[in-house]
N, C-alpha and C positions, 0 to 999 in steps of 0.2 A: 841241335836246335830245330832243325828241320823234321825232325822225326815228330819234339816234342807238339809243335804248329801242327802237322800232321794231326795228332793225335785231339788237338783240341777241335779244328774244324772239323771233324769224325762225331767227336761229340754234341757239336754244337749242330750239326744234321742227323745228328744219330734217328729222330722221331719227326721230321720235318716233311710233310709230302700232301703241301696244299695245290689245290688247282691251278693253272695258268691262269694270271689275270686277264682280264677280259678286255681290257685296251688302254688306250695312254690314260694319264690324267692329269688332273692341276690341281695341283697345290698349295694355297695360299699364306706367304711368309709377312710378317709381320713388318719387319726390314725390308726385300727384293719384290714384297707384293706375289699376283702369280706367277708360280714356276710351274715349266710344262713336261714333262716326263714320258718317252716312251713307254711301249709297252713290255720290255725287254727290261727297261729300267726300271719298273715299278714292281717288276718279278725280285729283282736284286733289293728293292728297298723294301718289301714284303720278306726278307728272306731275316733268318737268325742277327745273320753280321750287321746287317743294319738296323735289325730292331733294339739290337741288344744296346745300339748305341743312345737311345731314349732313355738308357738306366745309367749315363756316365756324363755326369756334370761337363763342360765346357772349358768352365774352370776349376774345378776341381773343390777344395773349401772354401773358397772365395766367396760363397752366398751365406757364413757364418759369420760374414762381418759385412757382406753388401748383398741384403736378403734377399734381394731382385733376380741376381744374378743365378738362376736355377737352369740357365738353358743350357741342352746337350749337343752331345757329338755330333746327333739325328739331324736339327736344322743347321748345324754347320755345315755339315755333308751333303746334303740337300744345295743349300747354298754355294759350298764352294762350288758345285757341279753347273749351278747356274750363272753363275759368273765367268766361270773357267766357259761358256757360250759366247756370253755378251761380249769376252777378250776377243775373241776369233772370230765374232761379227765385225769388230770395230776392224779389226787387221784389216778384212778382208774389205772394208767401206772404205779403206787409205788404202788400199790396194788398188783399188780399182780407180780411185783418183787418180793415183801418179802414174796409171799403167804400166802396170807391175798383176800382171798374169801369173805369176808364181804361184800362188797366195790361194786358194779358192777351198771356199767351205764345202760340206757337203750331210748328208739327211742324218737324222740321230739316231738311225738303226742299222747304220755300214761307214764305213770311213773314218776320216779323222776328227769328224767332229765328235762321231760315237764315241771312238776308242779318249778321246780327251774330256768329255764328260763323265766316261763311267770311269776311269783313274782319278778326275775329282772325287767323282764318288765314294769310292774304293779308295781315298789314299789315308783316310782316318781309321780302317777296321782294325789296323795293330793296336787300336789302345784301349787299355782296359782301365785298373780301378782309378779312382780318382785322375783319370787323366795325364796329364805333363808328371804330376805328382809321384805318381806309381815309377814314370820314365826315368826318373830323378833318382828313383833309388833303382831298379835294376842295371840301367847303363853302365854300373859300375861292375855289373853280372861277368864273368868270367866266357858266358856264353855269348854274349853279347860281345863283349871286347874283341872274341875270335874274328865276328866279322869287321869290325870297326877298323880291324887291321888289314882287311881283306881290301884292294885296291877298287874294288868296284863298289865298295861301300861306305870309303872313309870320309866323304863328306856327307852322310847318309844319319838323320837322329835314328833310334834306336824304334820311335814307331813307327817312322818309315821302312826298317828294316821286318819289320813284324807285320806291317802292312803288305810289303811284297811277299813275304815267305806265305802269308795267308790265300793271297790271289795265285800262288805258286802251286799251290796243295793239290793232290790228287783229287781229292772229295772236293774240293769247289772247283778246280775243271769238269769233272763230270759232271755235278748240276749244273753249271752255266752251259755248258753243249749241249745239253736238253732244253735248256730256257731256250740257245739261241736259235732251235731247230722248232718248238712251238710259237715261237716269235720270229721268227721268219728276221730274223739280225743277224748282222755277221761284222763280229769282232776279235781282234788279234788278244788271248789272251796275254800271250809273253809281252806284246806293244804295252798295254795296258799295265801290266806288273812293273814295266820300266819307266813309263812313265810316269809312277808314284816316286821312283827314287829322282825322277830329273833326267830320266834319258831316255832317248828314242833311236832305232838301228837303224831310221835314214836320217842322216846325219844336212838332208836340206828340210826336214819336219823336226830340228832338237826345240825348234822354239815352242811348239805345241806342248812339250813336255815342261818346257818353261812357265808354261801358262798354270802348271801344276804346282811345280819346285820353284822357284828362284827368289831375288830380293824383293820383285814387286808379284809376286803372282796370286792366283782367286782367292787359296787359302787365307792369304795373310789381307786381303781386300774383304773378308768375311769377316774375319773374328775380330778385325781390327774396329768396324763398326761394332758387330754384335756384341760384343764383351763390352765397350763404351756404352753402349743405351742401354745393358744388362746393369751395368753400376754405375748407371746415373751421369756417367761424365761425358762431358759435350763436347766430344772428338771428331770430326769428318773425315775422311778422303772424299776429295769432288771426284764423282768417279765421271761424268761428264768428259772432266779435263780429260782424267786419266785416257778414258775412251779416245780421245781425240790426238792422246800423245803416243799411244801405244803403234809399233809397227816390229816389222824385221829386216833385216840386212843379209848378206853374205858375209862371213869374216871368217879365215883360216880354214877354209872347206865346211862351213856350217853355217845354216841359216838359225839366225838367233833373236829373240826378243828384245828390240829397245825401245826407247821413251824419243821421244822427239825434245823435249824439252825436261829438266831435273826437278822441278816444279811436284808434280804429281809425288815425288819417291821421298823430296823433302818433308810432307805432309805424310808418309806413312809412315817416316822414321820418327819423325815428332809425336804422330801418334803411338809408334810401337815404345818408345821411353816415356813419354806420359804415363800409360798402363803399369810398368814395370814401376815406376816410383811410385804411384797413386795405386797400385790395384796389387799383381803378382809378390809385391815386394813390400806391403803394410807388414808393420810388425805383428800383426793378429793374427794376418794369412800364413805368417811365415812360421809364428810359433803352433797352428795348428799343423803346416806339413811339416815339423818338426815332431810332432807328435804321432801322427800316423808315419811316418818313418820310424820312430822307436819300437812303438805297437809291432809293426812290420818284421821285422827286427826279429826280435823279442820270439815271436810266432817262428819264425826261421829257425830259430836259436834254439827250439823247444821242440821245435818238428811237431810228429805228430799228437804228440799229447795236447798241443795246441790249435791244431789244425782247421780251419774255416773246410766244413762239409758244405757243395752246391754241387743238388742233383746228381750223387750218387760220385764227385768228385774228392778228390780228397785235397786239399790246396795247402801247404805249407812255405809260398812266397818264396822257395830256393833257388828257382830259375827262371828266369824272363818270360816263360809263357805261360807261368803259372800265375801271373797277373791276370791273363785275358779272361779267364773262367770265371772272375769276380767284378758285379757292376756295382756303381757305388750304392743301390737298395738295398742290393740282398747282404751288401756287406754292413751298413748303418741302421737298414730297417728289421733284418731277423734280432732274434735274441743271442743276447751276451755269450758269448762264446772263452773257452780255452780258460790258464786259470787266471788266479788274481788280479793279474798284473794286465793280462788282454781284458777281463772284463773293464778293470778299475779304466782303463781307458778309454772301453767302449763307452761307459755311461759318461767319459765327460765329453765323447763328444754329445750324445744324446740331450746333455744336459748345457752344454756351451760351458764349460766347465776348464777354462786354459789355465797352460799354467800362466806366472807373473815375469814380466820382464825385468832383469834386476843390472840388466851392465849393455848399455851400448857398443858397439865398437864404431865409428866413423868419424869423420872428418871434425865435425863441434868437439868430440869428448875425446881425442886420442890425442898426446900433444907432439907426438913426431908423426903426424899422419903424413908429411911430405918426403917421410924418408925411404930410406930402402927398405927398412922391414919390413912396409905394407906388402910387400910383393908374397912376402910370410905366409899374410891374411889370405890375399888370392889364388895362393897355391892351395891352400887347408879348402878352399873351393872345390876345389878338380879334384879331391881326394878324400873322399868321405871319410874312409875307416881312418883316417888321422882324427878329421872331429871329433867321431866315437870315442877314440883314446884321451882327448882332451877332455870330453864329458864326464870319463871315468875314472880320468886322473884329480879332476875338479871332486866328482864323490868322494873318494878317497881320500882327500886329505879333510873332510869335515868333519867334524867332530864327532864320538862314537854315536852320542845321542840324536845329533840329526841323521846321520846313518840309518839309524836301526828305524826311524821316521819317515823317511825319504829312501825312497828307489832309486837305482842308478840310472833306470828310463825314464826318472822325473827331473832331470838334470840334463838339459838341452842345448847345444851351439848351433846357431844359425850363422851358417856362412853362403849363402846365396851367389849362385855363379854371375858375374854381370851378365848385362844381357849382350847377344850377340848379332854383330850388321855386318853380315858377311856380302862382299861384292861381288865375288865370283866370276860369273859370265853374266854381269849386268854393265849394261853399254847405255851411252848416250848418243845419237845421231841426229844431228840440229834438222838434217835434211837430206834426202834421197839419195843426195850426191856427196855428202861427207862422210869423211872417216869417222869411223863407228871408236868411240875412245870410254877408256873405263871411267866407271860414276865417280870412281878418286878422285877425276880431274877435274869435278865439278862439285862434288861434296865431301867433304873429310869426312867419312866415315870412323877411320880412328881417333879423330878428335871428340867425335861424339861419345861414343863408348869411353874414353880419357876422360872426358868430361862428365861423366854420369859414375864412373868406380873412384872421381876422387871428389865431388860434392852432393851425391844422393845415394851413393852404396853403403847401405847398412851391416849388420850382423848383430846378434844379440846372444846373450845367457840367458834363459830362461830357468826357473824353479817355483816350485810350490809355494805358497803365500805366506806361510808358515815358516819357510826357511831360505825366503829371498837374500836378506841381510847377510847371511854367512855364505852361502854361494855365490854371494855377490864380490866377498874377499877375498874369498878366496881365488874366483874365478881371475878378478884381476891382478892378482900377484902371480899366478900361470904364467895367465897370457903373457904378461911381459916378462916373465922366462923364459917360454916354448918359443913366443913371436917377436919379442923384442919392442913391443908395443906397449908406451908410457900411457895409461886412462887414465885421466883428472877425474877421480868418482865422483867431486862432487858436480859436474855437467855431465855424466853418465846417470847421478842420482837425479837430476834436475830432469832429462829428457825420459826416465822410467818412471816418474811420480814418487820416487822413497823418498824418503826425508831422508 
């Protein structure tokens, strides 16, 4: 894996050798208003890794069913970097209240505020084609799993891990030693690589890296507005409050980020399942990355005779870093590529051309959804190439004639992971002098997540328009073999539109 990252960052500066910029700037965000940028920082956002990020949606297909929604990696990363400031302003303005000298900021071109800026910055470059999308189907990658198993990365998503391995690379150490030596900056690259994944090597600074990773941090305070007013929906975090709840503590030999009050974390959990039911998890969105997973697939499957050629690359989707090479233009806007069956999909997305929902699975149309087999359904989650098998077991028993009509890539199960509210090392501390106690104690977290995979967790069969009706029989005569799961078709047919 490391070889392969290597080999893309090599590429991706293969031809790159523009001037030093010429000093800070500002940049005006639509959302955070101006943001103020070193001049060290505007080098790194002038460079490949971040440009590249202007060509990879946010959300991924999500603007083929909520049109708005076109914004990238670019102003995310931008933004989380400027947030990931304003956290470490507020600290240090509570800091300096309760006198609490610990705590103190320091210039955006040395220190910890640099190095916790440019890991905001820096902690989106592992991700390439359509985003979260692309992450969905490699993390099941064989190379990927190595590290997933590796202790230092098992609470780590898979673009964080691609994030660091990238900031890790020989060829973007050397160019950043040059940036930092014409920019007169001085920042710890290995600080900055660790703080993408959530950790930092002084262990009374881990909060700083909190402000990168954790349940409430810049990240998930960016996208969590910007994907809401990208699709229209009227979600907030008062980040005000937030500002005013945020501090840190001592706990267990570690200084660590908490909330003064659970207030602020309840409003971005409410925000982050709103999204997931209303936005990530639409059966439109869900049957498109159903589709570009097959596509994906499919090109794997074929290798080279399939192959998506960018700039002298050759990319066949068979291991996790062969995602980075592709942004989503050059993969939606060049022409039709590979045979049939990749083009026949290229042109539907070009053309919004989905397949048809023909069978629900959830909580209205399943009639033992309270029992044990749902766990069936949840497991076929965490386990892709099982879906595949069901998809292909579903083809196969259709009739010769829709067979020989129907592709077995046009025959699709969505089984969507619930979404996940990890607590970790997220604390609540009423005040200066109380025990710092986990967010459990103040917010079920697991009830929440309980409560969203047994009255808003979806999953569908999808097939061509043409031959909804018979994968539709078939499909639920499977399931309730494979999974054990009774579907009343006719409020399966009620919630798909079939008669």
């Amino acid at each position: 894996m490391e070889n392969r990252v290597e080999s893309f960052v090599s590429w991706l500066f293969s031809d790159f050798t523009p001037p030093p910029p010429r000093g800070p700037k500002v940049i005006n965000d639509a959302l955070l208003g101006n943001q103020y940028f070193a001049r060290h920082e505007v080098a790194v956002i002038n460079s490949p890794l971040l440009q590249r990020l202007k060509q990879i949606k946010q959300t991924g297909l999500v603007y083929q069913v909520f049109p708005s929604a076109r914004h990238s990696r670019f102003e995310h990363s931008l933004g989380a970097a400027t947030l990931a400031e304003r956290c470490l302003t507020a600290i240090g303005d509570r800091a300096s209240l309760e006198g609490d000298k610990t705590v103190a900021t320091s210039r955006r071109d040395k220190g910890d505020l640099a190095e916790l800026r440019m890991a905001a910055l820096l902690h989106d470059v592992g991700h390439g084609l359509c985003s979260h999308l692309s992450e969905q189907i490699y993390e099941a990658f064989t190379d990927i799993k190595v590290f997933e198993r590796d202790p230092d990365f098992v609470q780590n998503s898979p673009g964080e891990i691609l994030s660091y391995l990238i900031v890790q690379t020989k060829t973007f150490r050397k160019w950043f030693d040059r940036i930092q030596t014409e920019c007169s900056s001085r920042l710890d690259v290995d600080t900055v690589a660790g703080m993408i994944l959530g950790k930092h090597p002084d262990p009374d600074k881990l909060f700083l890296a909190q402000i990168v990773s954790s349940p409430y941090d810049a990240d998930k305070l960016d996208y969590i507005a910007r994907d809401s007013l990208n699709c229209g929906l009227a979600l907030t975090v008062d980040l005000p409050r937030f500002y005013s709840m945020i501090s840190t503590t001592r706990y267990k030999g570690y200084r660590l980020l908490v909330l003064r009050n659970y207030v602020p974390l309840e409003q971005i959990l409410f925000s982050k399942m709103t999204l997931f039911g209303s936005v990530y998890h639409h059966h439109k969105v869900k049957c498109l990355d159903q589709m570009l997973r097959a596509m994906l697939t499919h090109i794997a499957e074929q290798g080279s005779s399939c192959a998506f050629r960018v700039r002298g690359q050759e990319v066949t989707f068979r291991h996790a870093a062969d995602f980075l090479y592709v942004t989503d233009e050059e993969f939606f806007g060049g022409p039709a590529f590979g045979d049939e069956v990749v083009k026949g999909f290229h042109h539907r997305f070009r053309r919004r051309e989905l397949l048809a929902r023909c069978v629900e699975i959830s909580r209205r149309t399943v009639r033992n959804w309270d029992s044990a087999e749902r766990k069936n359904l949840i497991d076929l989650s965490a386990q892709p190439p099982r879906a595949v098998e069901l998809e292909r077991a579903i083809h196969s028993q259709l009739s010769s004639a829709v067979r020989a009509a129907v592709s077995e890539t046009e025959v699709l199960v969505s089984v969507p992971k619930p979404p996940k509210l990890k607590g970790g090392f997220a604390f609540i501390q009423t005040d200066q002098d109380a025990t710092p106690e986990p967010i459990e104690q103040y917010f079920p977290l697991e009830q929440w997540t309980d409560s969203y995979s047994h009255s808003k967790w979806k999953s569908f069969v999808y097939a061509p328009v043409s031959a909804k009706e018979q994968v539709r029989d078939v499909a639920i005569e499977l399931i309730h073999d494979q999974l054990g799961l009774d579907i009343d078709a006719a409020k399966s047919n009620q919630s798909c539109h079939m008669t």
